[in-house]
VEXDODO-257022 format. One record per residue (C-alpha): residue in one letter; x, y, z. Coordinates in Angstrom, 3 decimals. Layout:
N
<node><type>a</type><X>X</X><Y>Y</Y><Z>Z</Z></node>
...
END
This chain:
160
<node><type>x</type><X>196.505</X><Y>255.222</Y><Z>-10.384</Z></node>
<node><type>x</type><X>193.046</X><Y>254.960</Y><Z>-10.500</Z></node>
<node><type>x</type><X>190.527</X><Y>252.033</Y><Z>-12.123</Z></node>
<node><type>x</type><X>187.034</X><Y>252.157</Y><Z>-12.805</Z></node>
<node><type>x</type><X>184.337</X><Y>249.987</Y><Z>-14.388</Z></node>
<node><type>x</type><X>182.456</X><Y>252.872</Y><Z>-16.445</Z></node>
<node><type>x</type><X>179.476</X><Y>252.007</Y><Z>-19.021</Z></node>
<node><type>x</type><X>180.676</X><Y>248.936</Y><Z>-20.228</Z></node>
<node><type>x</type><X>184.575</X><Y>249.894</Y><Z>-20.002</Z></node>
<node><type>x</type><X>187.648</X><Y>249.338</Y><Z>-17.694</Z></node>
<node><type>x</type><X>189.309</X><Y>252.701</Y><Z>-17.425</Z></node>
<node><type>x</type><X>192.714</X><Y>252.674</Y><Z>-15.807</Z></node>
<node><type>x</type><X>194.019</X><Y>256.136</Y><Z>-15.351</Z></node>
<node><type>x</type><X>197.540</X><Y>257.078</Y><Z>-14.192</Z></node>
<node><type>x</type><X>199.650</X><Y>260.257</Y><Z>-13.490</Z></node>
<node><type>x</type><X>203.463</X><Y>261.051</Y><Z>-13.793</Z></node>
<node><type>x</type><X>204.528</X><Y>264.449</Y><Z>-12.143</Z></node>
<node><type>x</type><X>208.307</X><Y>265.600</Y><Z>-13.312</Z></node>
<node><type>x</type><X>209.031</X><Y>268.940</Y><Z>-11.965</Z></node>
<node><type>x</type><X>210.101</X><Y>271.512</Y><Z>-14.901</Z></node>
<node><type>x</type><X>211.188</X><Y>275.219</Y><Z>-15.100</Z></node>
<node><type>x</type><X>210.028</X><Y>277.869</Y><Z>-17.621</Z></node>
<node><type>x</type><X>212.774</X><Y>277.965</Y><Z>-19.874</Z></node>
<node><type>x</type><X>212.749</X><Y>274.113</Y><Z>-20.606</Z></node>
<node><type>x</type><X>209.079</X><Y>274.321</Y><Z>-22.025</Z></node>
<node><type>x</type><X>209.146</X><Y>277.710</Y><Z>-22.782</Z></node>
<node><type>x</type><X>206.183</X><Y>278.946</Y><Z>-20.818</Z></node>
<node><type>x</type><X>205.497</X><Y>281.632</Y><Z>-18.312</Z></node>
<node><type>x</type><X>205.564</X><Y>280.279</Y><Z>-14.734</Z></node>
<node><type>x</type><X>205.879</X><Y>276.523</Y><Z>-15.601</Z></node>
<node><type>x</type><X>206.786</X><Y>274.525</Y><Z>-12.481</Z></node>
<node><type>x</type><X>205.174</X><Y>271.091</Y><Z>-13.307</Z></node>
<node><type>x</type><X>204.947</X><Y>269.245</Y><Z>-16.280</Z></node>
<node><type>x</type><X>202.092</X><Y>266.438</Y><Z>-16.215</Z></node>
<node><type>x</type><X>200.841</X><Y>263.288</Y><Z>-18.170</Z></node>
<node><type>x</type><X>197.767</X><Y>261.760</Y><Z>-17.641</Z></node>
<node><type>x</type><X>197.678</X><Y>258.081</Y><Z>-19.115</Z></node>
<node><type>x</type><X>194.386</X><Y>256.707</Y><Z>-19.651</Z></node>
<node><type>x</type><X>193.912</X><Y>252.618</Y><Z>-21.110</Z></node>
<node><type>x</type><X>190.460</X><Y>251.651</Y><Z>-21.777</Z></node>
<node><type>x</type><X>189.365</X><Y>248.041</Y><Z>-22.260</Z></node>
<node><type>x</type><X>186.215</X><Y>247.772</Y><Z>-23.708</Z></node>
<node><type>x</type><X>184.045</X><Y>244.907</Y><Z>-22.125</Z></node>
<node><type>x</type><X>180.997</X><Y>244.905</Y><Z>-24.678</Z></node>
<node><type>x</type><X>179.390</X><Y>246.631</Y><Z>-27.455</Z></node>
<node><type>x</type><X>180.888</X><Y>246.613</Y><Z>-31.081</Z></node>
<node><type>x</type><X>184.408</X><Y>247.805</Y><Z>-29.986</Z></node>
<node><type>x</type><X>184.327</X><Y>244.478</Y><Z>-27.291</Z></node>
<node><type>x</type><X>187.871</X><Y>243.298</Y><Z>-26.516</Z></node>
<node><type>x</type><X>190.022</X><Y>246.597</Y><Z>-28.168</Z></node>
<node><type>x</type><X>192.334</X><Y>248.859</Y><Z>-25.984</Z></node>
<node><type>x</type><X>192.547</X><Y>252.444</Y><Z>-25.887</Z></node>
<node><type>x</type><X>195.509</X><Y>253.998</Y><Z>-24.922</Z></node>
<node><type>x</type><X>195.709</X><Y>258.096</Y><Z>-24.323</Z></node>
<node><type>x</type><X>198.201</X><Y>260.497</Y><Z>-23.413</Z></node>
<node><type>x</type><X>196.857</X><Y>263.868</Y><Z>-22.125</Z></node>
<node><type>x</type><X>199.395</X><Y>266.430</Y><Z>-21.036</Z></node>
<node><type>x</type><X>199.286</X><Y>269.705</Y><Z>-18.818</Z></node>
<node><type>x</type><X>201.719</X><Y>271.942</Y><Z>-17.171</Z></node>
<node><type>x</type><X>201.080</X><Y>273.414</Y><Z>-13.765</Z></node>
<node><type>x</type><X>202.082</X><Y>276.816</Y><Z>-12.306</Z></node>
<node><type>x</type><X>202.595</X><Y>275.186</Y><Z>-9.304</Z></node>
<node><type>x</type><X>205.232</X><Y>272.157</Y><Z>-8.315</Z></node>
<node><type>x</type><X>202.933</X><Y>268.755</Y><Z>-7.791</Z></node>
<node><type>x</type><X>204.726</X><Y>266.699</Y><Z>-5.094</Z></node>
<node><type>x</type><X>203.945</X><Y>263.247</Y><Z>-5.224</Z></node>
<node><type>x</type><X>201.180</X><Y>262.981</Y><Z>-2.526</Z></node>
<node><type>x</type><X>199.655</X><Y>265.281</Y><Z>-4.529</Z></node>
<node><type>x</type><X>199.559</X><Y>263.639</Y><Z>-7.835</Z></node>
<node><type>x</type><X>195.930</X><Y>261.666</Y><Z>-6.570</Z></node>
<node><type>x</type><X>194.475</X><Y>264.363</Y><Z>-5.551</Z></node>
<node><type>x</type><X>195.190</X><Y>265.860</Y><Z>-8.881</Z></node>
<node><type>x</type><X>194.323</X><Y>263.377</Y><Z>-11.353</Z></node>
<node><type>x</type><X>190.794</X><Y>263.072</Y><Z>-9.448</Z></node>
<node><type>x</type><X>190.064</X><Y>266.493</Y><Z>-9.944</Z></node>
<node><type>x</type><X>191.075</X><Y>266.703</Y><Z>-13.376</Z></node>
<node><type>x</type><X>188.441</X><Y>263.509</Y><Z>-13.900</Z></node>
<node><type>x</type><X>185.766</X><Y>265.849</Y><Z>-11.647</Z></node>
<node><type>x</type><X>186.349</X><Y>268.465</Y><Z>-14.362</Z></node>
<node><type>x</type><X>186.009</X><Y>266.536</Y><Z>-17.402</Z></node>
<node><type>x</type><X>182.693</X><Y>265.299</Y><Z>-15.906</Z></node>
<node><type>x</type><X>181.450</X><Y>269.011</Y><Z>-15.402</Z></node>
<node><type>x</type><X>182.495</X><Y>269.667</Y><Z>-19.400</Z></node>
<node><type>x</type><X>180.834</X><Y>266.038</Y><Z>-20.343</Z></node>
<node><type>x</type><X>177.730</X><Y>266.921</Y><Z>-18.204</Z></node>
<node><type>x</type><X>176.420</X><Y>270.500</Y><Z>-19.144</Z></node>
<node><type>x</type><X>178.675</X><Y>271.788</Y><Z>-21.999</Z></node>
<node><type>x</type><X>178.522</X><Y>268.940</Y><Z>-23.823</Z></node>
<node><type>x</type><X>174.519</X><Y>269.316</Y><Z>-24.052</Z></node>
<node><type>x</type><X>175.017</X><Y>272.795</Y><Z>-24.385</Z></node>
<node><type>x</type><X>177.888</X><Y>272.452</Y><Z>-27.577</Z></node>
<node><type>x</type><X>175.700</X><Y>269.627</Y><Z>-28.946</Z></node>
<node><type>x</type><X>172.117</X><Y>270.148</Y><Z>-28.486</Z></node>
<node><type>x</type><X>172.287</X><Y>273.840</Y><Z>-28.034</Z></node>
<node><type>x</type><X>174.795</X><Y>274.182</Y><Z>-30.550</Z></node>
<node><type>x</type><X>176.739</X><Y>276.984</Y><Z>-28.764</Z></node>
<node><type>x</type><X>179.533</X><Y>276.591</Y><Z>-30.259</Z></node>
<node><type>x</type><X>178.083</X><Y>277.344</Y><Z>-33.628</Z></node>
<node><type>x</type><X>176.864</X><Y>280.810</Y><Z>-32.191</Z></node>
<node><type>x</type><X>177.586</X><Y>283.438</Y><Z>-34.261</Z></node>
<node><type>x</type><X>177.090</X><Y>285.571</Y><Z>-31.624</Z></node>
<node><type>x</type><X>180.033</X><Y>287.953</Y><Z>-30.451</Z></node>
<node><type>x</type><X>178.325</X><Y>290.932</Y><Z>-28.599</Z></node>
<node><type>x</type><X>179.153</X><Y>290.423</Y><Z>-24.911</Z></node>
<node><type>x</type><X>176.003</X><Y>291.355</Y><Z>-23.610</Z></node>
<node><type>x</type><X>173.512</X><Y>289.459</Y><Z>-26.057</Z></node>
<node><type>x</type><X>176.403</X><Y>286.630</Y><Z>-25.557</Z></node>
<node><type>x</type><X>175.524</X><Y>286.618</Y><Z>-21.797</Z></node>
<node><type>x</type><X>171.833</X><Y>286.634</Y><Z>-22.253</Z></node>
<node><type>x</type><X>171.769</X><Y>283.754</Y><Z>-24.622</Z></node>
<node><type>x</type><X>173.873</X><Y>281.781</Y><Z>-22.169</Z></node>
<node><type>x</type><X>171.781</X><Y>282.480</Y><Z>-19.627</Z></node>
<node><type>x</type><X>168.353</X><Y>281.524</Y><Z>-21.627</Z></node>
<node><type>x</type><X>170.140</X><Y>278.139</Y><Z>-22.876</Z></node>
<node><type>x</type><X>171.011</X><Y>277.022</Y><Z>-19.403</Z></node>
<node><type>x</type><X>167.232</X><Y>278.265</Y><Z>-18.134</Z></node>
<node><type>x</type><X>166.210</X><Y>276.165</Y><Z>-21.348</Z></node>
<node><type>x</type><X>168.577</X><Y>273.118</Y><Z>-19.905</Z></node>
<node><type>x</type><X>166.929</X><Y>273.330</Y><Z>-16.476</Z></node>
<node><type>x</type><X>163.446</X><Y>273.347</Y><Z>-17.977</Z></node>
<node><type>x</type><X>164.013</X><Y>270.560</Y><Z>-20.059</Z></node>
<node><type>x</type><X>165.789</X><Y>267.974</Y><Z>-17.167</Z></node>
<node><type>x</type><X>162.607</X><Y>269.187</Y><Z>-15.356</Z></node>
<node><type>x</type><X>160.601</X><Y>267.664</Y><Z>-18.153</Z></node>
<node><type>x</type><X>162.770</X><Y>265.173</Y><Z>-18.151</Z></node>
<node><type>x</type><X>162.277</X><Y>263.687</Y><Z>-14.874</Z></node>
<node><type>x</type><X>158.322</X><Y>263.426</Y><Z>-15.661</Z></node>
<node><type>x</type><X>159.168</X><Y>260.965</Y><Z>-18.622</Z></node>
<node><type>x</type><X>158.463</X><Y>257.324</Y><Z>-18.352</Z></node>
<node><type>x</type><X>160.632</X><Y>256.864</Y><Z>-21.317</Z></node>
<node><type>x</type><X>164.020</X><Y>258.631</Y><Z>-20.728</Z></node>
<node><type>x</type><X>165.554</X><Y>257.128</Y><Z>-23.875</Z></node>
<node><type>x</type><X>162.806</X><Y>259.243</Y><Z>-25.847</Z></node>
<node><type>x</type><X>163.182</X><Y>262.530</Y><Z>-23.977</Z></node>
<node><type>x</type><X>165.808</X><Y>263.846</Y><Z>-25.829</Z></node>
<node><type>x</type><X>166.109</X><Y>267.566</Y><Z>-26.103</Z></node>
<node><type>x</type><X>164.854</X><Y>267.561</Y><Z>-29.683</Z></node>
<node><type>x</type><X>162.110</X><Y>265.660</Y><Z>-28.267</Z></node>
<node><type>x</type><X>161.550</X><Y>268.404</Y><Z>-25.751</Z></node>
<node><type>x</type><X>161.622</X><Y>271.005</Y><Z>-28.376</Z></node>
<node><type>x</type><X>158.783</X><Y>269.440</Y><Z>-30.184</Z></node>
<node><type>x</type><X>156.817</X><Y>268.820</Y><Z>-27.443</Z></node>
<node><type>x</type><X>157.392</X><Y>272.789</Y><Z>-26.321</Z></node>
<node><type>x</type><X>155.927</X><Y>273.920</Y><Z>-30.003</Z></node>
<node><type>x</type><X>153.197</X><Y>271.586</Y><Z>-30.160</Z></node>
<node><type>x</type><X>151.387</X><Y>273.218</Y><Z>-26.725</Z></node>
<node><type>x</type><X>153.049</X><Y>276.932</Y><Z>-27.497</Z></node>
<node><type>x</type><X>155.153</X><Y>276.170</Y><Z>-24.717</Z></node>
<node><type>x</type><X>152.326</X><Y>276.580</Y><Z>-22.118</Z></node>
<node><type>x</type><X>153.909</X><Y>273.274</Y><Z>-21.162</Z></node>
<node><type>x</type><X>157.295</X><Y>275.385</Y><Z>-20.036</Z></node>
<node><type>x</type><X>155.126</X><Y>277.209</Y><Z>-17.549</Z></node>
<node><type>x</type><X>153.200</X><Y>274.557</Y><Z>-15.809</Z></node>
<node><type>x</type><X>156.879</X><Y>272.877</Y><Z>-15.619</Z></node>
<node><type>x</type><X>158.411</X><Y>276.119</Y><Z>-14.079</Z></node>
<node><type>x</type><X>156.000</X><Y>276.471</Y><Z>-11.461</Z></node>
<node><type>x</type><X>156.635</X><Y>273.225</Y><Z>-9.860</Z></node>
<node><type>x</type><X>160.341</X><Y>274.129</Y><Z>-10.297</Z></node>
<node><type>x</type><X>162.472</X><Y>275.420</Y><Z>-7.589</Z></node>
<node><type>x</type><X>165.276</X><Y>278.066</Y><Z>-8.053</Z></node>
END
């Protein structure tokens, strides 16, 4: 089990390992069968004083012995943070998902220019006085309205 005081919320997060076999879930390789419980209390804000609770479930090609079962739930917590950090801006802001896009190769260049765009704008970003108004829309605007010379100065102090 694991607890955490996290932007205003108590997150309690727990983790129940039952060994399986393929045929019971009917799934190639199964060896594990796990569910992550997480309870969230929220301490303030308009949702003050309401519980969460969520069941999240995975199976494992591998058996999870019980020492284990730490080790695992913090790195499935590590890789929710990766896919709340970058992909979220990039799903959100970037609106990847909504690509249209299904040629590998022009697939793999507009990934790469979106990230380049991402590292640009936290650049930019760490200039700001204001962080709550240095969005990436705000960085957009700011881009057009100096014909993103401003994207150049910021990439020279930048480095890769």
């Amino acid at each position: 089990m694991s607890e955490e005081i996290n932007r205003g919320r108590h997150e309690k997060r727990s983790i129940r390992c039952v060994p399986t076999t393929p045929e019971s879930l009917c799934c190639a390789a199964a060896q594990s069968a796990v569910e992550i419980t997480r309870e969230v209390d929220f301490l303030r804000g308009k949702h003050r004083g309401t519980r969460t609770i969520e069941k999240i479930y995975y199976v494992s090609s591998r058996r999870v012995l019980a020492h284990e079962a730490k080790g695992l739930l913090d790195g499935i917590r590590l890789y929710w943070g990766i896919e709340n950090g970058l992909h979220q801006r990039l799903d959100v802001s970037a609106k990847e998902d909504a690509s249209r896009v299904r040629n590998r190769n022009s697939l793999l260049v507009l990934g790469m220019m979106r990230r380049a765009a991402m590292s640009v704008y936290h650049a930019w970003r760490r200039k700001r006085k204001n962080k709550r108004q240095s969005t990436l829309s705000d960085f957009h605007n700011a881009m057009a309205l100096r014909q993103h010379r401003l994207a150049g100065q910021l990439l020279k102090g930048v480095h890769l």
